[in-house]
py3Dmol code that shows the C-alpha trace and the ligand (Angstrom):
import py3Dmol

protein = """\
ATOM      1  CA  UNK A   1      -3.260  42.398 -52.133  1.00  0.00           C
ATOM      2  CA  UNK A   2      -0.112  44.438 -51.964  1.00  0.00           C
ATOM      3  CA  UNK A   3       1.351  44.693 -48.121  1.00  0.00           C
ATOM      4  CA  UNK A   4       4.860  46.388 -47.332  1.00  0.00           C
ATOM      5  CA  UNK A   5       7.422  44.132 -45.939  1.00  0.00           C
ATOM      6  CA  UNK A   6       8.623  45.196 -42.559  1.00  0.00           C
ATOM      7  CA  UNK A   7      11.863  46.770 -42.270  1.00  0.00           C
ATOM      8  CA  UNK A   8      14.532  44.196 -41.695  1.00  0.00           C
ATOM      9  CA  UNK A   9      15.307  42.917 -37.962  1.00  0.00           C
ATOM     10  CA  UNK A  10      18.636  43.315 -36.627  1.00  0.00           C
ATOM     11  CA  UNK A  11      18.666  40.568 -34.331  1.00  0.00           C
ATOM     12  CA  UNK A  12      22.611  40.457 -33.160  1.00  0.00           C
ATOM     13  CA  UNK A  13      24.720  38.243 -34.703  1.00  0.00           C
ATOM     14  CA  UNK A  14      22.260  38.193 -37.735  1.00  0.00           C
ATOM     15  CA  UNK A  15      19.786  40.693 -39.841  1.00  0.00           C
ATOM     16  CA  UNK A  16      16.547  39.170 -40.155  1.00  0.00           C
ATOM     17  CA  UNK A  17      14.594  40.231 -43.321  1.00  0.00           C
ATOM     18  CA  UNK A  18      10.831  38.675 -44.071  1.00  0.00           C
ATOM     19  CA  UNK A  19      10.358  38.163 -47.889  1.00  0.00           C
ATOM     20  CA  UNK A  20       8.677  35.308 -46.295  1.00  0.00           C
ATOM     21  CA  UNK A  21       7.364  34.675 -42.663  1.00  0.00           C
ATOM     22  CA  UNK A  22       9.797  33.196 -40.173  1.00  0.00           C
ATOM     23  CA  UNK A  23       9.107  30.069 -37.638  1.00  0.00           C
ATOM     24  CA  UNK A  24      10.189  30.897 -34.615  1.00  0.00           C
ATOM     25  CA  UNK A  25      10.529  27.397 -32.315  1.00  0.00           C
ATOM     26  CA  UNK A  26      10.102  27.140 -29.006  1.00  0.00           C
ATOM     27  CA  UNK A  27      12.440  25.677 -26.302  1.00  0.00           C
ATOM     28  CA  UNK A  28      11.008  24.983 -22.748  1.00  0.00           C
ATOM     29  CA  UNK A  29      13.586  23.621 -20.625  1.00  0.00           C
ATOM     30  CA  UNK A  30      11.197  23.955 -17.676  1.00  0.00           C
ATOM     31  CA  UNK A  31      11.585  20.048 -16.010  1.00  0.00           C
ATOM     32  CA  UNK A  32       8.146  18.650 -14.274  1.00  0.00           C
ATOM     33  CA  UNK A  33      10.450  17.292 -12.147  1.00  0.00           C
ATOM     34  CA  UNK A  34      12.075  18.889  -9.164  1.00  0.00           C
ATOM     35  CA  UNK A  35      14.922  16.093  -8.680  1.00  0.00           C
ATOM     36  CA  UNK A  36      18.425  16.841  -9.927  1.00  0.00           C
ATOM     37  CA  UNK A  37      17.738  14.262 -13.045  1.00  0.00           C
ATOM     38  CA  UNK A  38      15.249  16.627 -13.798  1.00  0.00           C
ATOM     39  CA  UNK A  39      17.171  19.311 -14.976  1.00  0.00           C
ATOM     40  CA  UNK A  40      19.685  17.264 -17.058  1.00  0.00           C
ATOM     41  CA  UNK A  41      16.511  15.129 -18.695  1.00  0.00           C
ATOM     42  CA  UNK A  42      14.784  18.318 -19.707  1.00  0.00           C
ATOM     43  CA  UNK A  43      18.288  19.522 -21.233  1.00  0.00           C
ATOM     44  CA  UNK A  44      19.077  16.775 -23.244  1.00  0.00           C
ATOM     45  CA  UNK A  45      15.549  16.309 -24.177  1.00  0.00           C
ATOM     46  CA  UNK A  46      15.590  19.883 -25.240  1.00  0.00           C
ATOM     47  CA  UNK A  47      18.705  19.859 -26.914  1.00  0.00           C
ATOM     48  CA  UNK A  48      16.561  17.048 -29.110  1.00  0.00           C
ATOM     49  CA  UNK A  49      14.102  19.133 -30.001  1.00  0.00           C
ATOM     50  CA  UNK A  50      16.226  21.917 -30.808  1.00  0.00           C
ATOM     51  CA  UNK A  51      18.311  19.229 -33.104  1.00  0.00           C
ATOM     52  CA  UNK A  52      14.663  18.718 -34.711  1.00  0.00           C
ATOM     53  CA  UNK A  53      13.962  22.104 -35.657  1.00  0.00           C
ATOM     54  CA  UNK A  54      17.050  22.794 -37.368  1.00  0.00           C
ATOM     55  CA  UNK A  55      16.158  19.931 -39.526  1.00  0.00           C
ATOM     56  CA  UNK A  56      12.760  20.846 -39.798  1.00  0.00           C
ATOM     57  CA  UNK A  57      13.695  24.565 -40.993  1.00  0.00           C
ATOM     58  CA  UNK A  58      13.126  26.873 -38.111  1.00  0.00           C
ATOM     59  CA  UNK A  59      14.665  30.366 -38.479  1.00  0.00           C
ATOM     60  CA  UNK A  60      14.969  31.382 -34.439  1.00  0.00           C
ATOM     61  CA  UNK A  61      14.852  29.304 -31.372  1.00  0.00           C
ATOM     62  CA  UNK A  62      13.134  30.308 -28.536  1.00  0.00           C
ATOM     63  CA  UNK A  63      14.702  29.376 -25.217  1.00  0.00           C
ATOM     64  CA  UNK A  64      12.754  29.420 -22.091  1.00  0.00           C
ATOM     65  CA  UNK A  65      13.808  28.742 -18.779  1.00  0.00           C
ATOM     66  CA  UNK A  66      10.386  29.711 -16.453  1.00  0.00           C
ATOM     67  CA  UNK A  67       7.168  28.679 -17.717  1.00  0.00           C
ATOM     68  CA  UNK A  68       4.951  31.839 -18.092  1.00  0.00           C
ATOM     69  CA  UNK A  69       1.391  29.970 -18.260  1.00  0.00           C
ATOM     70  CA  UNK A  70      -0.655  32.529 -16.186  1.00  0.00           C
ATOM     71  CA  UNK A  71      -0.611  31.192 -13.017  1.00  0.00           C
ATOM     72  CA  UNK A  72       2.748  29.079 -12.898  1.00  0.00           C
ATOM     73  CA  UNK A  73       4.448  30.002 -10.096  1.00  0.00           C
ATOM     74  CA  UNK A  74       7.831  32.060 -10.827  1.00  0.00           C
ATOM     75  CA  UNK A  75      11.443  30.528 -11.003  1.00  0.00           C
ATOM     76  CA  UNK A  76      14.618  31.541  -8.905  1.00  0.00           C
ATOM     77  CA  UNK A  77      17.029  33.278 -11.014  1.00  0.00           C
ATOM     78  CA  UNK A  78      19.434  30.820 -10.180  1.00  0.00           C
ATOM     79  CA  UNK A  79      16.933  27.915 -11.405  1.00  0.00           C
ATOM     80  CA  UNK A  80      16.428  30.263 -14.694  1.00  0.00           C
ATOM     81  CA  UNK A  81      20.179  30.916 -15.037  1.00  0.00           C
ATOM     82  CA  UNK A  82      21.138  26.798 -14.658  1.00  0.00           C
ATOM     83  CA  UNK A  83      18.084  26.045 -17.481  1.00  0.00           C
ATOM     84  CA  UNK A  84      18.872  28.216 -20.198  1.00  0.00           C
ATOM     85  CA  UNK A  85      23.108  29.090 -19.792  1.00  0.00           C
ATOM     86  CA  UNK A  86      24.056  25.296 -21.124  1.00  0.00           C
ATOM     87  CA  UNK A  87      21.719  25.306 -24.140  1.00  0.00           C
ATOM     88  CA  UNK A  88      22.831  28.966 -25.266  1.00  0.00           C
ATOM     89  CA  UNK A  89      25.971  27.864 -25.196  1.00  0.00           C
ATOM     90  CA  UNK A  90      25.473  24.249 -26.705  1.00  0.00           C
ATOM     91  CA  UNK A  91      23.455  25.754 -29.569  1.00  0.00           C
ATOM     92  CA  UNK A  92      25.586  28.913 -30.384  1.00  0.00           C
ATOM     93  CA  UNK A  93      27.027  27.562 -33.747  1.00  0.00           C
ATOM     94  CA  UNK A  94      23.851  26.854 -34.639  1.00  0.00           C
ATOM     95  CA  UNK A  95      23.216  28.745 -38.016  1.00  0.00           C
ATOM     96  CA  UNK A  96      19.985  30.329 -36.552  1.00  0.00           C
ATOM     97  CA  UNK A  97      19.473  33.097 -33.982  1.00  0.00           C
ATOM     98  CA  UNK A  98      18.758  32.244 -30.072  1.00  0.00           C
ATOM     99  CA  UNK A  99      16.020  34.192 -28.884  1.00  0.00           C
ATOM    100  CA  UNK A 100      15.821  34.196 -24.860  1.00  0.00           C
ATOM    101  CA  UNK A 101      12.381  34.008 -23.469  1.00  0.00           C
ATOM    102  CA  UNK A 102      12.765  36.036 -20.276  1.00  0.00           C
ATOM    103  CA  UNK A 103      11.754  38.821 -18.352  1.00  0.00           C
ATOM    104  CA  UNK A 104      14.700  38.947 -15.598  1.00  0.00           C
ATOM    105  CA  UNK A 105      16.838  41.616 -16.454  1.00  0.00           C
ATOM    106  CA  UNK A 106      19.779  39.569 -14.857  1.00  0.00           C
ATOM    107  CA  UNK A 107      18.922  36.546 -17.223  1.00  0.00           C
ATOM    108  CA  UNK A 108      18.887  39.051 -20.167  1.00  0.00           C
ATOM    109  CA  UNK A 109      22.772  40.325 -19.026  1.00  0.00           C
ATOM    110  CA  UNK A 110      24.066  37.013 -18.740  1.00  0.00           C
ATOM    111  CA  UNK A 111      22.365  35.723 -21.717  1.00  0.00           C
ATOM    112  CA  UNK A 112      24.071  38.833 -24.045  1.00  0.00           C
ATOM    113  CA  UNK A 113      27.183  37.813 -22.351  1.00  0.00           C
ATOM    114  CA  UNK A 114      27.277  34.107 -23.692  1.00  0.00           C
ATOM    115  CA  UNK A 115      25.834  35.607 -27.524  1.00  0.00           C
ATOM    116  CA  UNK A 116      21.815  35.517 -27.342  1.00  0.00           C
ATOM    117  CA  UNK A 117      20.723  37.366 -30.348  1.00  0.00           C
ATOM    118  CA  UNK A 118      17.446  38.113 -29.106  1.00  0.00           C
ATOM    119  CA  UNK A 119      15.632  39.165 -26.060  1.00  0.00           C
ATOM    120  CA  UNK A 120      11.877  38.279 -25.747  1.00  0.00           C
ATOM    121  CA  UNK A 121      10.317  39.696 -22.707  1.00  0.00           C
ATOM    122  CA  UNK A 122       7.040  39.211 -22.048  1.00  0.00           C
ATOM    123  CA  UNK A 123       6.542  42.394 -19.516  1.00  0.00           C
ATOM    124  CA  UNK A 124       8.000  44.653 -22.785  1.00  0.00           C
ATOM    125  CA  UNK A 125      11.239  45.449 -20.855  1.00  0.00           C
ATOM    126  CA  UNK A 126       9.072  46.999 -18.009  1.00  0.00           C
ATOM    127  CA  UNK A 127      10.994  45.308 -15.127  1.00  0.00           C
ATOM    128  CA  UNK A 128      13.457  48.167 -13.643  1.00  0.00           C
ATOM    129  CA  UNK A 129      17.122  47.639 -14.710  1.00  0.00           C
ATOM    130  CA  UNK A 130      15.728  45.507 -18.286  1.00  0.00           C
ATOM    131  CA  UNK A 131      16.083  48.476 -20.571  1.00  0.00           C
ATOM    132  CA  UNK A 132      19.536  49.004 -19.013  1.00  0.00           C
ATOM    133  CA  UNK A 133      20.107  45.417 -19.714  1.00  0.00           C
ATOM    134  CA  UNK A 134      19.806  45.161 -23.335  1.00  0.00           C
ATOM    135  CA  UNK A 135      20.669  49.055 -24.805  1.00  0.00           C
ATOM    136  CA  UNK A 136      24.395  48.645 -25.283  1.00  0.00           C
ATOM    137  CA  UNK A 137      24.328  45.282 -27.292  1.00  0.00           C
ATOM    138  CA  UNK A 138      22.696  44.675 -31.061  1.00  0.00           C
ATOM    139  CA  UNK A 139      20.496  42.116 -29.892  1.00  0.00           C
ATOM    140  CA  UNK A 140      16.581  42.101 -31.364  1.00  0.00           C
ATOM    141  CA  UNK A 141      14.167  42.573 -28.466  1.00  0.00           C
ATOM    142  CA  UNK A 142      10.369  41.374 -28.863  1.00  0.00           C
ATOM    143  CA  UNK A 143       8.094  43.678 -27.006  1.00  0.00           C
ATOM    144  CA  UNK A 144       5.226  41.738 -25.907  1.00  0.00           C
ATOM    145  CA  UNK A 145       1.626  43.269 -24.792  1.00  0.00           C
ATOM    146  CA  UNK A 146       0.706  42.218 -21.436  1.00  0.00           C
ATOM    147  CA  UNK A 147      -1.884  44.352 -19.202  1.00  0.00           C
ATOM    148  CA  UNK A 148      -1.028  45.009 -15.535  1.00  0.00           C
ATOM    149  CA  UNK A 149       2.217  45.794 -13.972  1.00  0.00           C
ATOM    150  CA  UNK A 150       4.927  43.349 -13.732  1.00  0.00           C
ATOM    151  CA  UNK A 151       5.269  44.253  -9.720  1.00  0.00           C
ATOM    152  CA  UNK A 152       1.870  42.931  -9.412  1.00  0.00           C
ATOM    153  CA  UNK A 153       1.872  40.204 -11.709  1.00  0.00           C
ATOM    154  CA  UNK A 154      -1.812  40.245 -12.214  1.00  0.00           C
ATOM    155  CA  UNK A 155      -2.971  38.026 -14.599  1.00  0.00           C
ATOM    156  CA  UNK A 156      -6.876  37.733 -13.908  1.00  0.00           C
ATOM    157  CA  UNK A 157      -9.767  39.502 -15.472  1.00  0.00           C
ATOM    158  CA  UNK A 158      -8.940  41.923 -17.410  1.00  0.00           C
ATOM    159  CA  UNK A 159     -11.329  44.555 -18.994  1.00  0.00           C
ATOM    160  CA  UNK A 160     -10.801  46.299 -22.603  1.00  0.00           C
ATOM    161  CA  UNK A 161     -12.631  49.112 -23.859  1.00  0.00           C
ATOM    162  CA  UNK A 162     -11.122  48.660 -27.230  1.00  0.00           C
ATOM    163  CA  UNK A 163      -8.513  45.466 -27.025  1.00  0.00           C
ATOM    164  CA  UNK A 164      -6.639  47.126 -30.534  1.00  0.00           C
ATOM    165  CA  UNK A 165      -6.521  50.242 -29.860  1.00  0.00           C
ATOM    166  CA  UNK A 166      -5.416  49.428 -26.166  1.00  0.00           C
ATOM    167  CA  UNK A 167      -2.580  47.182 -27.618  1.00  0.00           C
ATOM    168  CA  UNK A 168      -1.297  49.075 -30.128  1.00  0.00           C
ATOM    169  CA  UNK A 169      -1.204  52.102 -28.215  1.00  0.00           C
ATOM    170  CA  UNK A 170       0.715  50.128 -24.991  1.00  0.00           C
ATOM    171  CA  UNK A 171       3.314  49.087 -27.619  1.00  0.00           C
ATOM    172  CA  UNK A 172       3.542  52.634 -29.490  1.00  0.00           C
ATOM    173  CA  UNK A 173       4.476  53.423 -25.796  1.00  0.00           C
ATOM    174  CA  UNK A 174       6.888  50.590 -24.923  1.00  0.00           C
ATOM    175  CA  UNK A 175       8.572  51.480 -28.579  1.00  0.00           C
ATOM    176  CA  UNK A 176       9.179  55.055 -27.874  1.00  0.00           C
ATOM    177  CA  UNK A 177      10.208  54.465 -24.216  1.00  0.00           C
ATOM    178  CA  UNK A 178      13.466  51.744 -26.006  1.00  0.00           C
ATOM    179  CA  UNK A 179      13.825  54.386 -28.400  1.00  0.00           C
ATOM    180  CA  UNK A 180      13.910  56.956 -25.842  1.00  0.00           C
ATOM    181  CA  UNK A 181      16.867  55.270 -24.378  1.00  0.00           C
ATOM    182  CA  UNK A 182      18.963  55.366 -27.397  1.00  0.00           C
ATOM    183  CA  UNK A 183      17.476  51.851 -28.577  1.00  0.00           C
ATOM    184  CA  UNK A 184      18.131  51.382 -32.367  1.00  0.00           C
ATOM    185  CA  UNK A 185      14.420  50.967 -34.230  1.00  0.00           C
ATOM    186  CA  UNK A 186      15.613  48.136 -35.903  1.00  0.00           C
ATOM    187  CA  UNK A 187      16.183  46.087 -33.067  1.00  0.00           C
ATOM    188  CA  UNK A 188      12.897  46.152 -32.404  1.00  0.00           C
ATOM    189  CA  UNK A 189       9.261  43.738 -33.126  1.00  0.00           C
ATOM    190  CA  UNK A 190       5.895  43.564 -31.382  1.00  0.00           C
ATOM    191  CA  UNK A 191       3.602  41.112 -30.298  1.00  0.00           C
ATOM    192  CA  UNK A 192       0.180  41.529 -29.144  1.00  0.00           C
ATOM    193  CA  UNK A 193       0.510  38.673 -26.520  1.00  0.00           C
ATOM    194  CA  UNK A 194      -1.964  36.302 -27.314  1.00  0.00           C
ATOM    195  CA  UNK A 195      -3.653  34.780 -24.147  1.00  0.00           C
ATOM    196  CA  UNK A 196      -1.709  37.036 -21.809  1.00  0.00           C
ATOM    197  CA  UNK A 197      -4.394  39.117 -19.313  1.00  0.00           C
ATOM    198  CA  UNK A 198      -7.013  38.510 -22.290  1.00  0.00           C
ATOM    199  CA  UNK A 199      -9.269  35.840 -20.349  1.00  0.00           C
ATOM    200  CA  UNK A 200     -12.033  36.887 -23.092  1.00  0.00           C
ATOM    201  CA  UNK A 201     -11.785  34.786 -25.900  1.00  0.00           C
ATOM    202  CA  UNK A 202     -13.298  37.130 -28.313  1.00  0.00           C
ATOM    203  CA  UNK A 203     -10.421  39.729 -27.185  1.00  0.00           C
ATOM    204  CA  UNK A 204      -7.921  37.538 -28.635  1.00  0.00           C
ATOM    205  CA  UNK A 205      -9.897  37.070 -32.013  1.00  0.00           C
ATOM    206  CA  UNK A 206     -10.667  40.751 -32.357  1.00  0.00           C
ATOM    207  CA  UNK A 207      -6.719  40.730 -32.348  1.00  0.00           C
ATOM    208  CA  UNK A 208      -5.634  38.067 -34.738  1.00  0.00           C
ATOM    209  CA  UNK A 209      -8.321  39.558 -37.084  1.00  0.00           C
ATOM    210  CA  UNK A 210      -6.468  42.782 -37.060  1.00  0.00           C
ATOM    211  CA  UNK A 211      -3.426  41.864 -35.983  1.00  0.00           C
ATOM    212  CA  UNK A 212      -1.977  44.601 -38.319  1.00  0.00           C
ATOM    213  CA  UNK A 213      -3.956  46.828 -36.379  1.00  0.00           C
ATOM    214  CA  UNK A 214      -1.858  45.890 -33.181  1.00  0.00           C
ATOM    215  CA  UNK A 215       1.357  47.204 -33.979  1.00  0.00           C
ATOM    216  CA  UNK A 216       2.312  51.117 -33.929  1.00  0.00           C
ATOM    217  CA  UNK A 217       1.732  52.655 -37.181  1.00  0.00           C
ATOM    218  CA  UNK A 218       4.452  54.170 -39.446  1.00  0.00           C
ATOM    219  CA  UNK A 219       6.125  54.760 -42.394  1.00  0.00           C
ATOM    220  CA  UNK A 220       8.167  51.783 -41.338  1.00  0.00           C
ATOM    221  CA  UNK A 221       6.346  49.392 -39.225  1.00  0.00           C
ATOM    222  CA  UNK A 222       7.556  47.096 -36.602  1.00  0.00           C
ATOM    223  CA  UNK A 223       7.575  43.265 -37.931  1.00  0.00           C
ATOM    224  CA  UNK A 224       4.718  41.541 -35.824  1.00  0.00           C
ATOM    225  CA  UNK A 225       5.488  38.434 -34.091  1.00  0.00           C
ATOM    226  CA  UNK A 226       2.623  36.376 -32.916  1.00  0.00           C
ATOM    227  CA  UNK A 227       2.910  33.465 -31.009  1.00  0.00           C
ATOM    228  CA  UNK A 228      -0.799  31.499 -30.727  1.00  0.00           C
ATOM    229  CA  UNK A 229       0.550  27.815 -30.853  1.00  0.00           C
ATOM    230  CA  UNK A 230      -1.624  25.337 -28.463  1.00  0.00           C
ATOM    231  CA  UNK A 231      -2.827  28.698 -26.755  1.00  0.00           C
ATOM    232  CA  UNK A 232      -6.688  28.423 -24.773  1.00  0.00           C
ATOM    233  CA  UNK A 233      -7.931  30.710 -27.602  1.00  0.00           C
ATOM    234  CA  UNK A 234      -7.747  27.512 -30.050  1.00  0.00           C
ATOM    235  CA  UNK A 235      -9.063  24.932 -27.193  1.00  0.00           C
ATOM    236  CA  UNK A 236     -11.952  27.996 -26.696  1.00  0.00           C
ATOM    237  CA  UNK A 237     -13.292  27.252 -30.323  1.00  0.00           C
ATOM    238  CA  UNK A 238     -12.153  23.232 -30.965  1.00  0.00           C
ATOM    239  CA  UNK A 239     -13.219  22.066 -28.016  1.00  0.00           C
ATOM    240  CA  UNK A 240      -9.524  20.257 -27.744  1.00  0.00           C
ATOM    241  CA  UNK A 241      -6.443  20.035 -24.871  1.00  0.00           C
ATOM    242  CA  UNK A 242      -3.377  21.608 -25.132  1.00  0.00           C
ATOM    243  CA  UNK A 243      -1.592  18.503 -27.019  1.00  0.00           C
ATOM    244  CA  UNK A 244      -4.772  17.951 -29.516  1.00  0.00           C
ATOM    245  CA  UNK A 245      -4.428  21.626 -30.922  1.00  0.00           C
ATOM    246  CA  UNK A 246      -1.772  21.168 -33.945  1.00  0.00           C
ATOM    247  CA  UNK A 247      -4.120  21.877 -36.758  1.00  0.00           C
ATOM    248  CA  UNK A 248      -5.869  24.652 -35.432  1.00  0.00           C
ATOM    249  CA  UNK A 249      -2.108  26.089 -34.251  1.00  0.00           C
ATOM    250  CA  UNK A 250      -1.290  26.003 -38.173  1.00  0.00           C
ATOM    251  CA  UNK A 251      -4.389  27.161 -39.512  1.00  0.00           C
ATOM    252  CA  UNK A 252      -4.106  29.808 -36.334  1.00  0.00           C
ATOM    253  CA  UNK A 253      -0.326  30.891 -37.837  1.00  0.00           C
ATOM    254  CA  UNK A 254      -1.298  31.032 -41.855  1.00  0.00           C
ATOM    255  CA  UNK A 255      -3.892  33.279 -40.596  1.00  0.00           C
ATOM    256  CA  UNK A 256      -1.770  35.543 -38.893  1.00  0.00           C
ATOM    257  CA  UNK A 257       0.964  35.563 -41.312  1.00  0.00           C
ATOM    258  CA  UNK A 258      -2.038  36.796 -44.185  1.00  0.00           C
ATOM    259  CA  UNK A 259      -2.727  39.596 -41.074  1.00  0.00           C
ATOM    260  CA  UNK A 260       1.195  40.945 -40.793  1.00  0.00           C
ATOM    261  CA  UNK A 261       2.812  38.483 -38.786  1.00  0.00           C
ATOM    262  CA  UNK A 262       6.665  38.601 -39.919  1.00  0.00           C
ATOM    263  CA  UNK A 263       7.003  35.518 -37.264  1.00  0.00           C
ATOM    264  CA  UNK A 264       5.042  33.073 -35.719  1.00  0.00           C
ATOM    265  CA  UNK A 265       6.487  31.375 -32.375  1.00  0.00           C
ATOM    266  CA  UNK A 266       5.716  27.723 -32.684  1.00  0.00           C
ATOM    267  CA  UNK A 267       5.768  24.658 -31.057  1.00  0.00           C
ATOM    268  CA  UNK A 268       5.244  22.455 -33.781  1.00  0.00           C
ATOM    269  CA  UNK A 269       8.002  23.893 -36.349  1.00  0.00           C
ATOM    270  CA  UNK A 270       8.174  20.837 -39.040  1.00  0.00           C
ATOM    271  CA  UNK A 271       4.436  21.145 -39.731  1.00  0.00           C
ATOM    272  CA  UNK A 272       4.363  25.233 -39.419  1.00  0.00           C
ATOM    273  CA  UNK A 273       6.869  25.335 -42.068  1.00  0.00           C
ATOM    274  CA  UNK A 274       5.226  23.118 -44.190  1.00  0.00           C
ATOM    275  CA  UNK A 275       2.148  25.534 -44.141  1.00  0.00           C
ATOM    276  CA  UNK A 276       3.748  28.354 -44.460  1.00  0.00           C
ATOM    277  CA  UNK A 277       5.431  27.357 -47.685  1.00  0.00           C
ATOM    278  CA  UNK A 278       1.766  26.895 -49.257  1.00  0.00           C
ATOM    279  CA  UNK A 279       0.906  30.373 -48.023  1.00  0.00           C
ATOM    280  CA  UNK A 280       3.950  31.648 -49.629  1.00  0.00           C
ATOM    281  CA  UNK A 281       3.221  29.602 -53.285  1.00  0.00           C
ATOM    282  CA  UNK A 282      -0.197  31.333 -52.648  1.00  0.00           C
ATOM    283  CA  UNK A 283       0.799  34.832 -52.523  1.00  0.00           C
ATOM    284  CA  UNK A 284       3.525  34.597 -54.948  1.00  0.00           C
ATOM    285  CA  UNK A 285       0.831  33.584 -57.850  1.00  0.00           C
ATOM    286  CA  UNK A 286      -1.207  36.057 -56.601  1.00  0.00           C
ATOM    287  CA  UNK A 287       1.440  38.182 -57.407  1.00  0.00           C
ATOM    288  CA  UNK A 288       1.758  36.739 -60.852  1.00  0.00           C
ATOM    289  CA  UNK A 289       5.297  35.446 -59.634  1.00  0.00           C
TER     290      UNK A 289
END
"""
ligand_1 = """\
16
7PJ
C 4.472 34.143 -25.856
C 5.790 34.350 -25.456
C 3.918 34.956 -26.880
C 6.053 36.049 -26.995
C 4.932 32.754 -24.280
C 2.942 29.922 -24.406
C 3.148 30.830 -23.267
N 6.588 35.291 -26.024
N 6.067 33.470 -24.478
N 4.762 35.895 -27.416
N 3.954 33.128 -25.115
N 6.793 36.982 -27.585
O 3.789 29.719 -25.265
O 1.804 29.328 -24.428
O 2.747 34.867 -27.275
S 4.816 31.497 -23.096
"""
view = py3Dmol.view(width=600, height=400)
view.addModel(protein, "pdb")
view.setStyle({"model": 0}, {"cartoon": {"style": "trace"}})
view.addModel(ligand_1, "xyz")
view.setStyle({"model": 1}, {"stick": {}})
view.zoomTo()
view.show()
C-alpha cells in the first residue's frame, strides 16, 4: 500500500517530519488534591513521568494543566498558569518538543513566552483572542474537532448526519480560518477528537476506520494526530476501566497509524513505542525495504 507522508511539521524550536509515526506523551499535572501539597506532589510526580518517557522514546510531551474529561469542571487561569509554567520550564532542554494542552488563550501567550513548541487546543483556536495568541510565533498548533461552541461548553448528546464528513469539513474550516490570519500551513495538524461530543460509540469507530477521511483533503495533507489512549470508546467494546485499557490503547494506536495518523497522543509511551516499531518493520518489508 503506497500512502504519502505528510508534509513536515514545523513545531517551533523543531521540524517534525513522519517517516515513521510519532508518540506523543501525555502530562497531566491536574492534582486530586486541593491542598497546597497537592500541587507540588502532582509536579514532581509529573516531572517522573516525563523523566520516563524520554527514556522510553517519546517524540513530544503533552502538558496539561485542566483536565478536559467532559464534564470536569474548568480550572482558574491562575490554577492552569501555576500547573503547567514550572514543568515548561523544568523540561525545556529536553531534546523533544513541549506541546501545551490548553484552550486559554492567556495560557497559550504565556506558554510561547517561556518556549512551548506546540499549542494543542481542544476548541481548534475558537476561543476569541486564541488565534491572536499563537500567529506571530512558529509554534505547531493541533486543531482538534469538538462539536458545540466553546461559550457553551456543551458536551452532551450530540447528533451526526455524517460524523466524517462533519469532521473533516469543521477542520477544512478551522484550517482556512489560521490560514486566513496569516498562519503558516506548516504549523498546522488535525485531530478528529476522539470521545469529544461523540457520546455514540459507533461515531468514534466510523472515525478511526477512516481516519484519513477526517482530515481536509489536498495536495499536501495535514499530518493527523489522534489521541484514543484509555478513551470510553475502548472500555465501550472491552468491557474494561480506564486503568485496564493498555492493550486495546496500543492495538487502538497501530490501527490508527495504518489509517494516517502521523501521531498518536499516549499515555502509555514505553509500550506505544514498542508497537509502533513492529508496525514500522511491517510496512518497511512490505515495501521490500
Ligand atoms: C485529546 C486532547 C485528544 C488532542 C485530550 C483524554 C482527554 N488533545 N486532549 N486530542 N484528549 N489533540 O486524554 O482522555 O484526543 S484530554
Amino acid at each position: 500500500m503506497s500512502r504519502a507522508v505528510p508534509e513536515p511539521l514545523q513545531c517551533g524550536r523543531f521540524t517534525l517530519t513522519f517517516e515513521r509515526p510519532l508518540v506523543m506523551g501525555i502530562l497531566n499535572v491536574t492534582p486530586d488534591s486541593f491542598s497546597d501539597g497537592g500541587q507540588f506532589a502532582a509536579r514532581d510526580d509529573a516531572l517522573r513521568q516525563a523523566e520516563q518517557m524520554l527514556r522510553a522514546g517519546v517524540d513530544i510531551i503533552d502538558i496539561g494543566g485542566e483536565s478536559s474529561r467532559p464534564g470536569a469542571p474548568p480550572v482558574p487561569l491562575e490554577v492552569e498558569l501555576e500547573r503547567v509554567m514550572p514543568l515548561l520550564e523544568q523540561l525545556r532542554d529536553a531534546q523533544v518538543p513541549l506541546s501545551v494542552d490548553t484552550y486559554k488563550p492567556e495560557v497559550m501567550r504565556a506558554a510561547l513566552a517561556a518556549g512551548a513548541d506546540l499549542i494543542n487546543d481542544i476548541w481548534g483556536f475558537r476561543l476569541p483572542g486564541a488565534l491572536e495568541a499563537v500567529r506571530d510565533s512558529t509554534c505547531g498548533l493541533c486543531v482538534m474537532h469538538m462539536q458545540g461552541e466553546p461559550q457553551t461548553m456543551q458536551l452532551g448528546a450530540t447528533v451526526y448526519q455524517d460524523v466524517v464528513a462533519e469532521v473533516r469539513e469543521f477542520l477544512q474550516s478551522r484550517a482556512d480560518a489560521l490560514i486566513h490570519a496569516g498562519i503558516a500551513k506548516a504549523r498546522i495538524c488535525v485531530d478528529p477528537g476522539f470521545g469529544f461530543g461523540k457520546g455514540v460509540v459507533e461515531h468514534n469507530y466510523a472515525l478511526l476506520a477512516q481516519l484519513q477521511a477526517t482530515a481536509p483533503q489536498g495536495a499536501r495533507p495535514f499530518p493527523i494526530l489522534a489521541g484514543i489512549s484509555r478513551k470510553s470508546m475502548l472500555g465501550a467494546v472491552t468491557g474494561r476501566a480506564a486503568s485496564e485499557r493498555l492493550a486495546a490503547s496500543l492495538a487502538a494506536a497501530v490501527c490508527a497509524v495504518e489509517r494516517g495518523a502521523a501521531i498518536v497522543r499516549v499515555h502509555d509511551v514505553a509500550p506505544t513505542v514498542d508497537a509502533l516499531k513492529i508496525w514500522v518493520a511491517v510496512r518497511d518489508a512490505a515495501l521490500g525495504g
